[in-house]
PyMOL Python script that loads the backbone (N, CA, C, O; Angstrom):
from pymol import cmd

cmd.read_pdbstr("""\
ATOM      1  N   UNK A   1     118.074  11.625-229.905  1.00  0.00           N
ATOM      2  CA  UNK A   1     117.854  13.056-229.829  1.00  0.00           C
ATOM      3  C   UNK A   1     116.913  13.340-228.649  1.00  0.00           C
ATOM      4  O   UNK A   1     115.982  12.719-228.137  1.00  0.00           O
ATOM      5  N   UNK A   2     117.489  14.472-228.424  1.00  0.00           N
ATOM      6  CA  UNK A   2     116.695  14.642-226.991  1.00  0.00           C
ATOM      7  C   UNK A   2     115.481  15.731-226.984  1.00  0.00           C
ATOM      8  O   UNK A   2     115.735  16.936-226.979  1.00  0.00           O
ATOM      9  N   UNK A   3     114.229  15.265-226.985  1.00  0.00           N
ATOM     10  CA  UNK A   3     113.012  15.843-227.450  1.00  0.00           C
ATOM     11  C   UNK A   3     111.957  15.446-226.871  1.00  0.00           C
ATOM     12  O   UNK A   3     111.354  14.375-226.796  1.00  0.00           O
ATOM     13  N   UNK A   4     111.749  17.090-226.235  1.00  0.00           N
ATOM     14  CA  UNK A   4     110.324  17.340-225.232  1.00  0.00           C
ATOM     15  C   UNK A   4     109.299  17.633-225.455  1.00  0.00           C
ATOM     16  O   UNK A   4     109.117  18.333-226.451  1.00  0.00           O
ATOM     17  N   UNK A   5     107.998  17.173-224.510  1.00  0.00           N
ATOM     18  CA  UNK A   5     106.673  17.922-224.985  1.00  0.00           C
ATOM     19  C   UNK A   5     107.104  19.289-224.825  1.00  0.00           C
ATOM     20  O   UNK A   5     108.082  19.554-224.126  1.00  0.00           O
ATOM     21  N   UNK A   6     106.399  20.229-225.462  1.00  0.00           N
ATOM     22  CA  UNK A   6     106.870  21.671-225.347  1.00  0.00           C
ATOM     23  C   UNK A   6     107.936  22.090-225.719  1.00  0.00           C
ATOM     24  O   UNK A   6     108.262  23.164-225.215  1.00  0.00           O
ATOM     25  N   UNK A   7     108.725  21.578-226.534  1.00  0.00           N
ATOM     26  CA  UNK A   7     109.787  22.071-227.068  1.00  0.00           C
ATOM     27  C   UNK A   7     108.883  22.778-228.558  1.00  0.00           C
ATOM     28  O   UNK A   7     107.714  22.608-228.902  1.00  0.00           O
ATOM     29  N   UNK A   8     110.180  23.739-229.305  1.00  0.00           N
ATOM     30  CA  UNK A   8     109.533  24.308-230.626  1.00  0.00           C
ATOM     31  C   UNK A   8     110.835  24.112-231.035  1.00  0.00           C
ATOM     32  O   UNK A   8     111.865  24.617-230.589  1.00  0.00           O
ATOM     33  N   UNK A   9     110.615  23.012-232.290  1.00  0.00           N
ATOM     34  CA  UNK A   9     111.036  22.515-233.321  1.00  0.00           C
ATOM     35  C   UNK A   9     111.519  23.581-234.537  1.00  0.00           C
ATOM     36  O   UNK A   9     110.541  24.151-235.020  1.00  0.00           O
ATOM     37  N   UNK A  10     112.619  23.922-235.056  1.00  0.00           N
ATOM     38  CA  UNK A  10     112.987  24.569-236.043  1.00  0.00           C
ATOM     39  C   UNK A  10     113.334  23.953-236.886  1.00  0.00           C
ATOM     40  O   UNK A  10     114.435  23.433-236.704  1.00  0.00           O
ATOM     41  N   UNK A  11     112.545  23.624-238.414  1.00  0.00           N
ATOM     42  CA  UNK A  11     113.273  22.498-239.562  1.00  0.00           C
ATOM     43  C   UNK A  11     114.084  22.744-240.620  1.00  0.00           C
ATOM     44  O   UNK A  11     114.131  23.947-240.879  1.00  0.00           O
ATOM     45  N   UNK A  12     114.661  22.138-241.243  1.00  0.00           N
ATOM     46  CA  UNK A  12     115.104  22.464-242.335  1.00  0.00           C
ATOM     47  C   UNK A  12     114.140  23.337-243.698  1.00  0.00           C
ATOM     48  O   UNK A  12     114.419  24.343-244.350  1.00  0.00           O
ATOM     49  N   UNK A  13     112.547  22.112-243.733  1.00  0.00           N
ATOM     50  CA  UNK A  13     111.988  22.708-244.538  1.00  0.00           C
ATOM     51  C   UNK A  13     110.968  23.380-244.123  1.00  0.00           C
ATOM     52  O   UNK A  13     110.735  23.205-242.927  1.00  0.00           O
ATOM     53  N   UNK A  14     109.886  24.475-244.966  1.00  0.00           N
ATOM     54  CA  UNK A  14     109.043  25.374-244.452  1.00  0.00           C
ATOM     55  C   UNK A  14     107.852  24.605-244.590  1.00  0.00           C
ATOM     56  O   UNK A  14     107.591  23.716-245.400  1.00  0.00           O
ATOM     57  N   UNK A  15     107.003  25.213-243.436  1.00  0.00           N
ATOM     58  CA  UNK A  15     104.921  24.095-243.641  1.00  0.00           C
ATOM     59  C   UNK A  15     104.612  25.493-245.360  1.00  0.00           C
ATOM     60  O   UNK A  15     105.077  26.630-245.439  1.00  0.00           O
ATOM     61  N   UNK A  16     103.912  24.925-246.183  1.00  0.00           N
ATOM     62  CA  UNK A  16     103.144  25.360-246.756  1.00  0.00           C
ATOM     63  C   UNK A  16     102.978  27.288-246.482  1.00  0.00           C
ATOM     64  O   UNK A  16     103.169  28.216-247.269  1.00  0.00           O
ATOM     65  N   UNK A  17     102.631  27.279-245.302  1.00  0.00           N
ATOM     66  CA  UNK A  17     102.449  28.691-244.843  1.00  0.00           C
ATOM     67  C   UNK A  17     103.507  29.900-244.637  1.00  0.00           C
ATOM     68  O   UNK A  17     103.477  31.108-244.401  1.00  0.00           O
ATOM     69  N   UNK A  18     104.478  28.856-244.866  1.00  0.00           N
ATOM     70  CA  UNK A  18     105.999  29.801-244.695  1.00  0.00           C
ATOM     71  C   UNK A  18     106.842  29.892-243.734  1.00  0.00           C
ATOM     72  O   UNK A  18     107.965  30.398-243.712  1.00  0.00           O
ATOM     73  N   UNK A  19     105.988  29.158-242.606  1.00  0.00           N
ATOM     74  CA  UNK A  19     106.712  28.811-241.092  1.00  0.00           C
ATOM     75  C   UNK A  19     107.333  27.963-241.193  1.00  0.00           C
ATOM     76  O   UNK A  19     106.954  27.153-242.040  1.00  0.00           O
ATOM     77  N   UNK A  20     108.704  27.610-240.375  1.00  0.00           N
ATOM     78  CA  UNK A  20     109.535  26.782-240.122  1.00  0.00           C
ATOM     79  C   UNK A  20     109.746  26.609-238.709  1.00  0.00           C
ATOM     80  O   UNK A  20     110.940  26.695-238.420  1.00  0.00           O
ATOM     81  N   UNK A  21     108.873  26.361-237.594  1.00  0.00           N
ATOM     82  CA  UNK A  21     108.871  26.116-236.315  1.00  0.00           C
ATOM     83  C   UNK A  21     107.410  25.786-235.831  1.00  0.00           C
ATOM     84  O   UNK A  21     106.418  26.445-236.142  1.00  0.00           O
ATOM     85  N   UNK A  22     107.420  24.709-235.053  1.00  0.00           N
ATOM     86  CA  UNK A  22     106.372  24.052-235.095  1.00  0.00           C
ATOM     87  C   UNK A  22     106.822  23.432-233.620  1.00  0.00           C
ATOM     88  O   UNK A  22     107.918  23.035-233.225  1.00  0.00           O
ATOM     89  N   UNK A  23     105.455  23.518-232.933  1.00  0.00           N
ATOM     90  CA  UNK A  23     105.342  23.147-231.380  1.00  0.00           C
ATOM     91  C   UNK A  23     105.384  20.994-231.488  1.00  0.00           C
ATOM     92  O   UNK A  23     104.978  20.131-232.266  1.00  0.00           O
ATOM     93  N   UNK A  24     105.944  21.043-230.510  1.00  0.00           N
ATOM     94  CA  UNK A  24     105.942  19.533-230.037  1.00  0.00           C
ATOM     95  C   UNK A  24     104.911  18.993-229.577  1.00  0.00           C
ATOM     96  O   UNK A  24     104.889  19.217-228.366  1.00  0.00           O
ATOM     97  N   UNK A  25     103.886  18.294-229.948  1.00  0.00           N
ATOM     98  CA  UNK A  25     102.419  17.943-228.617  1.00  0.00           C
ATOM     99  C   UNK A  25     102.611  16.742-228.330  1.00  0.00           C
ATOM    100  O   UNK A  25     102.361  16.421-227.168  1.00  0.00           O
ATOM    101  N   UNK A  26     103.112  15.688-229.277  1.00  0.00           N
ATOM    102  CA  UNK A  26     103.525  14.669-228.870  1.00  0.00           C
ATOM    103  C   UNK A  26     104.463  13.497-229.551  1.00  0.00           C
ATOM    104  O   UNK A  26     104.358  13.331-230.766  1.00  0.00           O
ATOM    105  N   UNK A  27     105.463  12.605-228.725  1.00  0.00           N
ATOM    106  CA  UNK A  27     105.767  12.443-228.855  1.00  0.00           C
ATOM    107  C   UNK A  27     106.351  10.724-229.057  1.00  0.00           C
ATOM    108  O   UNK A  27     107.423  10.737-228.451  1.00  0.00           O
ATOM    109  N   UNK A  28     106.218   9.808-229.415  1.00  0.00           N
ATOM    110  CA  UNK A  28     106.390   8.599-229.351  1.00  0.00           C
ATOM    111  C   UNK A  28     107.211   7.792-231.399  1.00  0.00           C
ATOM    112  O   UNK A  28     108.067   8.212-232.177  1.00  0.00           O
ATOM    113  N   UNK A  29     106.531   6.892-231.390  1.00  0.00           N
ATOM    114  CA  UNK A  29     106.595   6.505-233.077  1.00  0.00           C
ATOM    115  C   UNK A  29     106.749   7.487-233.926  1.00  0.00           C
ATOM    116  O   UNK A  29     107.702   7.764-234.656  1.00  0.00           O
ATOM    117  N   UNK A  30     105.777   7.971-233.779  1.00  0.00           N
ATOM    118  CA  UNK A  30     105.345   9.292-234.643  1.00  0.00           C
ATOM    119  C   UNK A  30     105.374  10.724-233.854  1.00  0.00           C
ATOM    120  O   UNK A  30     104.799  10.562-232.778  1.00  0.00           O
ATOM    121  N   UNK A  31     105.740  11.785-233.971  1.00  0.00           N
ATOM    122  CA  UNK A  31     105.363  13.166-233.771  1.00  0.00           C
ATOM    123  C   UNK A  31     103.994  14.088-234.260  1.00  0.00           C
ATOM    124  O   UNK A  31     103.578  14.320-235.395  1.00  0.00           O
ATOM    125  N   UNK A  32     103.605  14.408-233.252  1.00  0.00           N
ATOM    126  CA  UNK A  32     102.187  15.619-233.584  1.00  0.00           C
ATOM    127  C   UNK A  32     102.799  17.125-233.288  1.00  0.00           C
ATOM    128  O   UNK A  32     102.749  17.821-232.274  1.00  0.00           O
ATOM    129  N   UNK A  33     103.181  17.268-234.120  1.00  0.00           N
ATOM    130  CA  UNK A  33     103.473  19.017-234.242  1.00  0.00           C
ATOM    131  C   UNK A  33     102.542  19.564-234.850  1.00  0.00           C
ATOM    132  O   UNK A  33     101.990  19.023-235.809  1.00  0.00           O
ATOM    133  N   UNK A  34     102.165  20.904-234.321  1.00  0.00           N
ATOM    134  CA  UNK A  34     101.807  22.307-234.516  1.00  0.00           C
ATOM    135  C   UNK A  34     102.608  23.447-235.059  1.00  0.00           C
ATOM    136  O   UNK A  34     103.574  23.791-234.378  1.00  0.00           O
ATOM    137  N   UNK A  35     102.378  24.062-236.124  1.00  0.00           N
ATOM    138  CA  UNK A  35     103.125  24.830-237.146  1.00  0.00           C
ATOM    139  C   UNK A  35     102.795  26.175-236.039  1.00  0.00           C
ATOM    140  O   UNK A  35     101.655  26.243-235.578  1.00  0.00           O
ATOM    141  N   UNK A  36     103.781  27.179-235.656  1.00  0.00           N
ATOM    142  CA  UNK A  36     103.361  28.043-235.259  1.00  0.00           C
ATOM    143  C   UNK A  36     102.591  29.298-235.692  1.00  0.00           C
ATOM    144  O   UNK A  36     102.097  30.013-234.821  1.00  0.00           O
ATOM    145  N   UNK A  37     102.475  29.572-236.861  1.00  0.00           N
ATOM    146  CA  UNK A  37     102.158  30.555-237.512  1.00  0.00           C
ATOM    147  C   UNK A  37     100.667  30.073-237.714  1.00  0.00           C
ATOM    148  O   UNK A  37      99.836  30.510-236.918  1.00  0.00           O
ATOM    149  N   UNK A  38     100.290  29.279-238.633  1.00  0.00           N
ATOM    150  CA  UNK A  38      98.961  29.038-238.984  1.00  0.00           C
ATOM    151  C   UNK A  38      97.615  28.121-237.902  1.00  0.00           C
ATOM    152  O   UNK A  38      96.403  28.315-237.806  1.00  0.00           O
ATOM    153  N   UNK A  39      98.636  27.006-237.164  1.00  0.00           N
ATOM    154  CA  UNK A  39      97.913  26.269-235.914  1.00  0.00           C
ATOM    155  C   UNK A  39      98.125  25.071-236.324  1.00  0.00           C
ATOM    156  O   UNK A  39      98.316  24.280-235.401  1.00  0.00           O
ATOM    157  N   UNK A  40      98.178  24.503-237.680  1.00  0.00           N
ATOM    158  CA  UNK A  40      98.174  23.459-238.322  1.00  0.00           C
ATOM    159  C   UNK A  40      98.320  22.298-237.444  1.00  0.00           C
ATOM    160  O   UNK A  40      99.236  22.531-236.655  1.00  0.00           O
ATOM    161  N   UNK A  41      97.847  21.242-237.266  1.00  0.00           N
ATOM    162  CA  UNK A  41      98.588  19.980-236.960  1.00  0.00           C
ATOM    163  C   UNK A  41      98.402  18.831-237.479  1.00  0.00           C
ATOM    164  O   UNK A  41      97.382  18.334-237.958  1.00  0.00           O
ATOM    165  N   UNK A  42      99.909  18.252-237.309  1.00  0.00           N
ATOM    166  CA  UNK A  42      99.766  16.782-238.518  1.00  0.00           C
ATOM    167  C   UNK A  42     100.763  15.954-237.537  1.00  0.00           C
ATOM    168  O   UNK A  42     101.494  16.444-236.676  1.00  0.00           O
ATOM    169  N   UNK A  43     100.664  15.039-237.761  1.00  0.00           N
ATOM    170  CA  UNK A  43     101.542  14.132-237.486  1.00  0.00           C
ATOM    171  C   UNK A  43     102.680  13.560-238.353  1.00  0.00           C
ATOM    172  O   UNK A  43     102.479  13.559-239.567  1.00  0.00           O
ATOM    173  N   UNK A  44     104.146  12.948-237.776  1.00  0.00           N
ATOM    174  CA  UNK A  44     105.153  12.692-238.859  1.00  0.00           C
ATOM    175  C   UNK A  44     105.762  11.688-237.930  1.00  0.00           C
ATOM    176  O   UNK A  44     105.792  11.624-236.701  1.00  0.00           O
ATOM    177  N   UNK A  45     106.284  10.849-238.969  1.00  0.00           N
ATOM    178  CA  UNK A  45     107.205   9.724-238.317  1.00  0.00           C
ATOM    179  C   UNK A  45     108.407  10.114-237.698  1.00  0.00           C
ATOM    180  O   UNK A  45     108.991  11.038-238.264  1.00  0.00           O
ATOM    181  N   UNK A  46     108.878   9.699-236.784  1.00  0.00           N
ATOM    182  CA  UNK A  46     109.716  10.575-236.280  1.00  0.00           C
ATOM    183  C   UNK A  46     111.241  10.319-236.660  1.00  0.00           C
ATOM    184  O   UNK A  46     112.162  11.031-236.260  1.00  0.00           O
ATOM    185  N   UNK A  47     111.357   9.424-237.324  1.00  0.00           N
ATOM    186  CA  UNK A  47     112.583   9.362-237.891  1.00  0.00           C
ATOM    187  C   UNK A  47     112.914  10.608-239.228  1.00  0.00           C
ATOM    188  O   UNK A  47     114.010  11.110-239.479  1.00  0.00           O
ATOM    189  N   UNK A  48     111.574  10.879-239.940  1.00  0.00           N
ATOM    190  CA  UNK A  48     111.749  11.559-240.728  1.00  0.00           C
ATOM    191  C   UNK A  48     111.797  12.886-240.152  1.00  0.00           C
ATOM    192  O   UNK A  48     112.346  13.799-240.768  1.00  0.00           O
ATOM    193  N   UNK A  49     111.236  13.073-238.951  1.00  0.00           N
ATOM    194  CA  UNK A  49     111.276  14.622-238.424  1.00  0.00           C
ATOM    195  C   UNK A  49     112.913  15.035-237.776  1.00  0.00           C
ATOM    196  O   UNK A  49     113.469  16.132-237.722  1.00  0.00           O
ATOM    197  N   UNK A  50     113.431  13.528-237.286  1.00  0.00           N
ATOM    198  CA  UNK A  50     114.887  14.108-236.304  1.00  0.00           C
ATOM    199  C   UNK A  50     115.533  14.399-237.636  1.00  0.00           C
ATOM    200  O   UNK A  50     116.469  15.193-237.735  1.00  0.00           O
ATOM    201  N   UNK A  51     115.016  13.744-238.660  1.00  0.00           N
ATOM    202  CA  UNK A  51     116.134  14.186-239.918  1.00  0.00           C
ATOM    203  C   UNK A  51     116.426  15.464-239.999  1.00  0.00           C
ATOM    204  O   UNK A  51     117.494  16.057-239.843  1.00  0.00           O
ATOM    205  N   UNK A  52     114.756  16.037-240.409  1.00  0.00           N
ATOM    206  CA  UNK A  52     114.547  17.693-240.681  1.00  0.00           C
ATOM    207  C   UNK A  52     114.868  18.784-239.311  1.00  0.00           C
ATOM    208  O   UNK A  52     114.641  19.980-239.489  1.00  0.00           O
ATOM    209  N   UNK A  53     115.336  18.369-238.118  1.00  0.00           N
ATOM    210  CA  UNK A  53     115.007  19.133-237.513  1.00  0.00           C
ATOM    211  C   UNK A  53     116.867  20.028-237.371  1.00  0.00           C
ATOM    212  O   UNK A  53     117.859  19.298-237.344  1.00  0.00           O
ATOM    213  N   UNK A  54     117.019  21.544-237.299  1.00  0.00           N
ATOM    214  CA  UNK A  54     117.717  22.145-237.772  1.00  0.00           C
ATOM    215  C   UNK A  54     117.845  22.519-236.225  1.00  0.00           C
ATOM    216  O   UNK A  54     118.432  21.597-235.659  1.00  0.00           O
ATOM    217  N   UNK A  55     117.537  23.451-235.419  1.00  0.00           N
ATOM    218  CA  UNK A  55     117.266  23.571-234.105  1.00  0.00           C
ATOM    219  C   UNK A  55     116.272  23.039-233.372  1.00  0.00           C
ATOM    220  O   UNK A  55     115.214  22.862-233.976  1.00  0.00           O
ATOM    221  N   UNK A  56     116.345  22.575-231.635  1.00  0.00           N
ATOM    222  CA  UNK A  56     115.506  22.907-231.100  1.00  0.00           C
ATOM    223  C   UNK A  56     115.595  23.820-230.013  1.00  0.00           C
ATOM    224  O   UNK A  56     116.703  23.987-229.504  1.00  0.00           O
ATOM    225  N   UNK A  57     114.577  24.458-229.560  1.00  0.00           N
ATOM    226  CA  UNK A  57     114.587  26.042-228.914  1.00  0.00           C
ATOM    227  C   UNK A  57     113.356  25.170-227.700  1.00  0.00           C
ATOM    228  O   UNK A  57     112.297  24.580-227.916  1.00  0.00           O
ATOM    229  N   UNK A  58     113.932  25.385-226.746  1.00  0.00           N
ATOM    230  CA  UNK A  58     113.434  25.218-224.907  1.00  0.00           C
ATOM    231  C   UNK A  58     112.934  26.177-224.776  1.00  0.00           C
ATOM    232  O   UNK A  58     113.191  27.255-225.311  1.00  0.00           O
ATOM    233  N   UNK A  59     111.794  25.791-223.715  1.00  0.00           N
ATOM    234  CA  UNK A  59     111.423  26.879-223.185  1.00  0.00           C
ATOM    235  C   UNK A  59     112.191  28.087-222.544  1.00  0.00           C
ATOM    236  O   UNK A  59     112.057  29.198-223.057  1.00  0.00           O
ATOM    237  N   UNK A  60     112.885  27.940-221.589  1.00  0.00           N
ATOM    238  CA  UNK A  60     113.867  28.762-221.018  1.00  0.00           C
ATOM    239  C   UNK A  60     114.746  29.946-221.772  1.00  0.00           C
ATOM    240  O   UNK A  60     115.187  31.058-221.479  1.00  0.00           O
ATOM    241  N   UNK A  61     114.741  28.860-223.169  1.00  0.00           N
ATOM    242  CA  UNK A  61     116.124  29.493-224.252  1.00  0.00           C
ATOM    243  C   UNK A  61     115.368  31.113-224.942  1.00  0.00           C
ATOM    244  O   UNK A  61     114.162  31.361-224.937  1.00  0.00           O
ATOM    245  N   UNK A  62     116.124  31.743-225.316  1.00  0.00           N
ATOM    246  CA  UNK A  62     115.735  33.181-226.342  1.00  0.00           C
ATOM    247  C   UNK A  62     115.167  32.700-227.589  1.00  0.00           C
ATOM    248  O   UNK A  62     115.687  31.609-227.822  1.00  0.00           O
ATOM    249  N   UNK A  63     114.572  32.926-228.240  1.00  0.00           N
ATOM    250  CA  UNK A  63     114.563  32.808-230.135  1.00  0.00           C
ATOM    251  C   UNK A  63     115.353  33.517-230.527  1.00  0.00           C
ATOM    252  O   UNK A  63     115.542  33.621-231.739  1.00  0.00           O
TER     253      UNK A  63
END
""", "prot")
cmd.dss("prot")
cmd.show_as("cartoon", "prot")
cmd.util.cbc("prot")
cmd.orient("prot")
């Protein structure tokens, strides 16, 4: 899967806060995303994240 710093992640499931899009900061083993709504950041394995991930939205692209 093809996945950038700066991309915003759209998942299947929602953070706690009700958001379902979360910024990319980094990227390797694991993923450090940022929930957009609240600031949150956590880290996730990234096999479990390409699972959840429903869209991703580029900079360039519309929401």
């Amino acid at each position: 899967m093809d996945i950038r710093l700066g991309d915003v992640l759209e998942m299947k499931k929602n953070h706690p806060c009700g958001c379902n899009r979360f910024d990319v900061l980094r990227i390797g083993m694991d993923f450090r995303l940022r929930c957009k709504n609240c600031g949150h950041m956590f880290m996730i394995p990234r096999v479990k994240a390409e699972k959840g991930i429903r869209k991703i939205i580029r900079e360039g692209e519309q929401v």
